[in-house]
C-alpha positions as CSV (number, residue, x, y, z in Angstrom):
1,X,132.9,44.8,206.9
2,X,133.9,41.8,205.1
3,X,133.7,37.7,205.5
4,X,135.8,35.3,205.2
5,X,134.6,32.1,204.4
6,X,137.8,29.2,204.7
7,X,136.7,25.9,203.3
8,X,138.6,22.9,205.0
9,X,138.5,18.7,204.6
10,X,139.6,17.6,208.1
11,X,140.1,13.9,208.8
12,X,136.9,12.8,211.4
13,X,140.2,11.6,214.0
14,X,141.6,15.1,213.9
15,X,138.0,16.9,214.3
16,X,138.5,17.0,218.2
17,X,142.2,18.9,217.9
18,X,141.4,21.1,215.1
19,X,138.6,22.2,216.8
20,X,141.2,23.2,219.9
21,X,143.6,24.3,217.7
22,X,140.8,26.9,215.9
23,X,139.9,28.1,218.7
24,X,143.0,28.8,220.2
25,X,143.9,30.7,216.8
26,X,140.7,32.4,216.2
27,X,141.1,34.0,219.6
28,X,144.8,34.6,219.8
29,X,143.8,36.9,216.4
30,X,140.8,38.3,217.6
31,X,143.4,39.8,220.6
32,X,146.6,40.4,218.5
33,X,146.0,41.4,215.1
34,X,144.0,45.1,214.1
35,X,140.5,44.5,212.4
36,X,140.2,40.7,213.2
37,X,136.4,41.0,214.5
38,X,136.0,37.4,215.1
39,X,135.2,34.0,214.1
40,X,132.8,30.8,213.8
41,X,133.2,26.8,212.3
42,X,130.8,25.0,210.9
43,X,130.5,21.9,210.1
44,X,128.7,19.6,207.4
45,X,126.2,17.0,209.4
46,X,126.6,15.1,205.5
47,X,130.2,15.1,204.9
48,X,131.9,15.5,208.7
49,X,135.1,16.3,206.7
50,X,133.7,19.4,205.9
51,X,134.3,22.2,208.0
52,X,133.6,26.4,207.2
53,X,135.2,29.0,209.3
54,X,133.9,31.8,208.9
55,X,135.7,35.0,210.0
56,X,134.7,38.9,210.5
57,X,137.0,41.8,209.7
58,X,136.5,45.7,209.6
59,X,137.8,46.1,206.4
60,X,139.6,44.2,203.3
61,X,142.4,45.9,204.4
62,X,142.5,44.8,207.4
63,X,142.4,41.3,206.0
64,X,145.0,41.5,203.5
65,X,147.3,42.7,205.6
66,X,147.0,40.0,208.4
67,X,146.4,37.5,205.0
68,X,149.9,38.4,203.5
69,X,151.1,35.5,201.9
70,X,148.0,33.4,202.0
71,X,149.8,31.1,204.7
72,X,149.9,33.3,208.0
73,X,151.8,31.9,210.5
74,X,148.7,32.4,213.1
75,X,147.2,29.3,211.1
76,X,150.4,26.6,211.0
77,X,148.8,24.6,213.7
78,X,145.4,24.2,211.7
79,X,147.0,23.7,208.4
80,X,148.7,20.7,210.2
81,X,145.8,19.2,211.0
82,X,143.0,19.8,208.3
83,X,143.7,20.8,204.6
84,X,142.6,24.6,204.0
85,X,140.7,24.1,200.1
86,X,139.8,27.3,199.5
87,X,139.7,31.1,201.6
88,X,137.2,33.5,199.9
89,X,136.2,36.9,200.7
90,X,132.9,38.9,200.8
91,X,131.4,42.1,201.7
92,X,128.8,42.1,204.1
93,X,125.9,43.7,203.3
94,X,123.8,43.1,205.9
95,X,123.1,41.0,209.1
96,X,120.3,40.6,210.9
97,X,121.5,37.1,213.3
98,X,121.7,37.8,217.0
């Protein structure tokens, strides 16, 4: 299993619709594309222009494929609204949340 952690900076006017727009996506992938295990967002309570999405895939493979060209075209609509900084992968060694 891996995690990916996309940082964003998302204006605090577009919060509402990105938020829509995430969920959409994350969902739509979680249904259509092999290995996508899911998602979550977080969001800083310091800097409300920070926002985390944090996804879960079966394998790096998996990832990579979906990831392509770093710009899949699953992720236009959230690209439009919020600025993705940085997407960075780890292996998950263990989890013990509920």
């Amino acid at each position: 299993m891996i995690r990916v952690v996309y940082r964003w900076r998302v204006k605090e006017e577009d919060f509402d619709r990105f938020q829509a727009m995430w969920t959409r996506t994350t969902n739509q992938i979680h249904e259509t594309v092999p290995g996508a295990l899911g998602s979550f967002m977080l969001r800083s309570p310091d800097d409300r222009t920070e926002v985390l999405t944090i996804a879960k895939w079966d394998s790096m493979a998996s990832w990579e494929a979906f990831w392509g060209a770093a710009n899949p075209s699953q992720m236009t609509g959230m690209r439009e609204l919020g600025e993705r900084i940085s997407a960075t992968v780890y292996e998950e060694v263990d989890d013990f949340t509920r």
